[in-house]
C-alpha positions as CSV (number, residue, x, y, z in Angstrom):
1,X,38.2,15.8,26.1
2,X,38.7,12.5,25.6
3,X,42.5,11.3,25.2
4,X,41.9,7.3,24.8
5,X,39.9,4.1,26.0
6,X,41.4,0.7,26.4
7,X,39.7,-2.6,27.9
8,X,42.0,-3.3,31.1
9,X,43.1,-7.3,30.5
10,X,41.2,-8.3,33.6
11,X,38.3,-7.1,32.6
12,X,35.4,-9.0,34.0
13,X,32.4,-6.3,33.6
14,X,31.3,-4.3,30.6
15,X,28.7,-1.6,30.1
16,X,27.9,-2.9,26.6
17,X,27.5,-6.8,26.9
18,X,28.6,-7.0,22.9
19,X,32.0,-5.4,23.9
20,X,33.8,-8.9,24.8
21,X,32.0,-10.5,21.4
22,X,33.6,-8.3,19.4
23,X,37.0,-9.2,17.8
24,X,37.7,-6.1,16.5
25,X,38.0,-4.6,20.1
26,X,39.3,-6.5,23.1
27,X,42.0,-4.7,24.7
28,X,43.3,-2.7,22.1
29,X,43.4,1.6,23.2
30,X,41.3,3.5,21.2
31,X,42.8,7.0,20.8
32,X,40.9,10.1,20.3
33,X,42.4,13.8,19.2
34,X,40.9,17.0,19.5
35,X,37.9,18.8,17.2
36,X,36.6,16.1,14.6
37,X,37.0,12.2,15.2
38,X,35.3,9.6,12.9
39,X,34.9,6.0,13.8
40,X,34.9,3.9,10.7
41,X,34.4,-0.1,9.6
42,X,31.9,-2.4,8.3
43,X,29.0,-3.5,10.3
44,X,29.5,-5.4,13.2
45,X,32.8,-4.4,13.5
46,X,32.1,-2.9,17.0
47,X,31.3,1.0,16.2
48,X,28.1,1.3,17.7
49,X,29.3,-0.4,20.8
50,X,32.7,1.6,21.1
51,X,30.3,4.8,21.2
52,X,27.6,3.1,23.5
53,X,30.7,1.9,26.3
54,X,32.0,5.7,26.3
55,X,28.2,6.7,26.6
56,X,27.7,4.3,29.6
57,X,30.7,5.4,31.3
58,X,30.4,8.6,31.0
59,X,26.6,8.3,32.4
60,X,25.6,10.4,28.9
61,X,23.0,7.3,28.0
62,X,20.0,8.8,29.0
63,X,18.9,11.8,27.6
64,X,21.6,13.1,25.7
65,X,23.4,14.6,29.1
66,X,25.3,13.1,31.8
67,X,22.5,11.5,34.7
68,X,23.3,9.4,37.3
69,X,20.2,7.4,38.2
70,X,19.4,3.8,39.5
71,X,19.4,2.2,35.9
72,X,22.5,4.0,34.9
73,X,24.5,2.7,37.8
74,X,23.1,-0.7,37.8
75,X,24.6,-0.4,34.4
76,X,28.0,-0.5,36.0
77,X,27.4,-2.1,39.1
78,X,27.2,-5.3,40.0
79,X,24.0,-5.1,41.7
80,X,25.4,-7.4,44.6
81,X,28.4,-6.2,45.4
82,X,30.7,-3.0,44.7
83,X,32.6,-4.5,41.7
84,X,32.0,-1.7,38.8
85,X,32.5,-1.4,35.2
86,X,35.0,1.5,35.9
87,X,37.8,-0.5,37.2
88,X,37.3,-2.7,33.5
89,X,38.7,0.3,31.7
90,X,42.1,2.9,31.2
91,X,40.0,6.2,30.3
92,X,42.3,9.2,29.9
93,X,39.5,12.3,30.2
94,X,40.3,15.7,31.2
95,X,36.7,15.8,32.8
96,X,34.7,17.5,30.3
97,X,31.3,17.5,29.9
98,X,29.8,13.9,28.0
99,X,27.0,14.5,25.4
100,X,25.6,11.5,23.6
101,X,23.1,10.6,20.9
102,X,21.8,7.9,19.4
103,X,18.4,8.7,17.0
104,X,17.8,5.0,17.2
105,X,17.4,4.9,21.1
106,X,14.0,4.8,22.9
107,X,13.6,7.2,25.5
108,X,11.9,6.6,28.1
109,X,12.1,2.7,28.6
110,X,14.0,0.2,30.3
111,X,13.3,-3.2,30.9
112,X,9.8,-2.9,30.1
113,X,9.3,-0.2,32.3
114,X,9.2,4.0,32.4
115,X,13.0,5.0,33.4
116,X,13.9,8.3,34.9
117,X,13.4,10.6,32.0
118,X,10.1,8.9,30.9
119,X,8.5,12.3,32.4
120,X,11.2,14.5,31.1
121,X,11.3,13.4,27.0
122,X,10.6,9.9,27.0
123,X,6.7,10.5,26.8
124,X,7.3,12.1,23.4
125,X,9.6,9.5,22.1
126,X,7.8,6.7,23.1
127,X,4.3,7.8,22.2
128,X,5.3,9.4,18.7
129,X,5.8,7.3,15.5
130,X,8.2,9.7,13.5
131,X,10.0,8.7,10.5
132,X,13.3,7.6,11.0
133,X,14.7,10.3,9.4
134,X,12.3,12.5,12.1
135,X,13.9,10.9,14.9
136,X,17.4,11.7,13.9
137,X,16.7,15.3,13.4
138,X,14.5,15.6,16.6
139,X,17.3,13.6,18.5
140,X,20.3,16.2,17.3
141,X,18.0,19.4,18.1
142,X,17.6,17.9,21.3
143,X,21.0,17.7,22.0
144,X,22.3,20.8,20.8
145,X,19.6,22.4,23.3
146,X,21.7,20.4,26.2
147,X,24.7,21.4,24.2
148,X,23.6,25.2,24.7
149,X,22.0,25.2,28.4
150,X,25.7,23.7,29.0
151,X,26.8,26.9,27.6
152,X,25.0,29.0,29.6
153,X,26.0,27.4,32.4
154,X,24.1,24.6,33.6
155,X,25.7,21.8,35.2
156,X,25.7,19.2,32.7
157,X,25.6,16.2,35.5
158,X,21.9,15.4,37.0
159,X,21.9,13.3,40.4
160,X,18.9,11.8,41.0
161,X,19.8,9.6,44.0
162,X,21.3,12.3,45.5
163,X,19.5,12.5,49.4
164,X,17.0,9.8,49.2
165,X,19.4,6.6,48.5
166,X,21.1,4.3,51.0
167,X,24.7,4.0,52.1
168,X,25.5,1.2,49.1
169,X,23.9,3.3,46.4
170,X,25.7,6.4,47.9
171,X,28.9,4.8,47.8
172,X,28.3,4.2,43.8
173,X,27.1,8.0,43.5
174,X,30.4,8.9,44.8
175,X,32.5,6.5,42.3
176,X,30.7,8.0,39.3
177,X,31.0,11.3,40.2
178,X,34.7,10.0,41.1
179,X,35.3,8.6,37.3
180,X,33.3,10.8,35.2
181,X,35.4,14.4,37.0
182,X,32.5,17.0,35.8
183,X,33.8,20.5,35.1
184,X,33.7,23.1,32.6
185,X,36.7,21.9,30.4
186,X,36.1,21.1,26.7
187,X,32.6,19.3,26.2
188,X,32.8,16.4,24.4
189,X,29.8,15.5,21.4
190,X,29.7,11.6,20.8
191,X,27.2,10.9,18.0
192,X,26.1,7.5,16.7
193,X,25.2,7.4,13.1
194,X,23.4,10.8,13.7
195,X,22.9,10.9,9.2
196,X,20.7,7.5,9.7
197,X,18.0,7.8,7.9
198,X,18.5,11.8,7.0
199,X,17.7,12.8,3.4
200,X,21.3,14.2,1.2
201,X,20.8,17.5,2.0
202,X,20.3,17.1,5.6
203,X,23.3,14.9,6.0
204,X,24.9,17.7,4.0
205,X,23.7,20.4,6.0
206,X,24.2,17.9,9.1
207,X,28.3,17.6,8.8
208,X,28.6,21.3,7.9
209,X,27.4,21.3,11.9
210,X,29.2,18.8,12.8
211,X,32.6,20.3,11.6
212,X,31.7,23.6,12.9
213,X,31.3,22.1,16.4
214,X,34.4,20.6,15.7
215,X,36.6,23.7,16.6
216,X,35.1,24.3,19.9
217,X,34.7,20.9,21.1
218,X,35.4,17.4,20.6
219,X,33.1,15.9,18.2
220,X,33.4,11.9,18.2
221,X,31.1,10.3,15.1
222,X,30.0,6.2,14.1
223,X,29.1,7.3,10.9
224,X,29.0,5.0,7.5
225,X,28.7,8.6,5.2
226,X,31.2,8.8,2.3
227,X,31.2,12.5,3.2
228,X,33.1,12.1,6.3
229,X,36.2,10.9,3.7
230,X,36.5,14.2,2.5
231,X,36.6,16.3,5.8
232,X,40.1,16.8,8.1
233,X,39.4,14.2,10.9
234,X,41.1,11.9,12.8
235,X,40.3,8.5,11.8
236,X,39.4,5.4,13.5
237,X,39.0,2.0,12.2
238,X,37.8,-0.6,13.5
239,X,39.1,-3.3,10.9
240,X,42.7,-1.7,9.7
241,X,43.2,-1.1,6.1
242,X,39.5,0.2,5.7
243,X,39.4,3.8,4.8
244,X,42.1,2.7,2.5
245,X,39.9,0.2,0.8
246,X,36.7,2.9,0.9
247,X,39.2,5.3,-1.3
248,X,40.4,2.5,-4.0
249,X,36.6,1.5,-4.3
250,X,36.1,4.9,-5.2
251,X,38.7,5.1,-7.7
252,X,37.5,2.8,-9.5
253,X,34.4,4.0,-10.0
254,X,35.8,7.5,-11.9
């Protein structure tokens, strides 16, 4: 479980480069309660890139699952010198396992070239043209099959370095592995706008999931759905005032 994130003040490395361009986050602590959380705000308030930084940090970009690999910790390395992105942030995490999806990712690239799961998923995302609605459904399949390997008890985190790497690249191994705490406490699901582009009933059918997950684990959702207004969440805005401004707009519609 998550318990909060906050931006130290002398922060000078981010695993989202949008994170310092965003007003609406900065150094202010972002605090997360168990079963159902919803992120909420207008666009480009900084939702997508909240979820994205917990991915990174976590090591949960790639593939749904936590995997330390030479992209992911160039992510958070500066790639001359040991200054990392973990000493940017306060994360209080009890060390559970990190899930992430975002049906608007391409697996399998980065930089213009095949990344580490290319072999593992990416081929399928990369040389498929679903519908957008497709990709989110394929996407949240996918990572309730991680969800339920985790389950049965797999580990959930995947070094690939481990045994062919040098001392440097070792070192930064050992300071992921350091931050991110893997054990079998409760599994955190972070999901960025997984309704986009899903028909009403899916989305219907899709949050019916997501609150059932909810009592087992903690679910964390960007999501712009109306739906999520009427479910028991905890609720976090990006822009103060807004889910009170979402309700009166509704009112006056009736």
């Amino acid at each position: 479980m998550i318990r909060s994130l906050q931006q130290k003040e002398d922060a000078n490395m981010f695993p989202c480069r949008w994170w310092p361009r965003v007003d609406t986050l900065g150094t202010r602590k972002f605090e997360f309660k168990p079963g159902l959380n919803f992120i909420v705000g207008p666009n480009g308030s900084g939702k997508s890139t909240l979820t994205k930084t917990i991915a990174r940090l976590f090591m949960a970009e790639q593939g749904g699952r936590q995997t330390i690999t030479q992209h992911s910790l160039s992510d958070m390395f500066n790639i001359c010198s040991k200054n990392n992105t973990f000493d940017s942030f306060e994360v209080d995490h009890d060390g559970g396992p990190v899930f992430y999806l975002n049906p608007e990712d391409t697996v399998g690239m980065q930089y213009g070239q095949f990344d580490d799961d290319f072999f593992k998923e990416g081929f399928v995302s990369a040389g498929a043209k679903p519908s957008s609605g497709q990709k989110s459904t394929d996407g949240m399949n996918r990572l309730l099959n991680l969800i339920q390997e985790w389950a049965d008890g797999a580990d959930n985190v995947d070094d690939r370095l481990g045994g062919r790497c040098n001392d440097l690249w070792q070192e930064r191994i050992d300071r992921a592995m350091e931050f991110i705490k893997p054990d079998r406490r409760t599994p955190v699901i972070i999901l960025d706008e997984p309704d986009s582009s899903v028909d009403l009933f899916g989305t219907i059918e899709l949050f019916g999931l997501i609150r059932l997950c909810s009592e087992s684990m903690q679910v964390i959702v960007n999501t712009h759905s109306p739906l999520a207004l009427d479910m028991d969440a905890n609720f976090i805005e990006t822009v103060e005032g807004y889910i009170d401004d979402c309700r009166k707009k509704i009112d006056e519609q009736e």
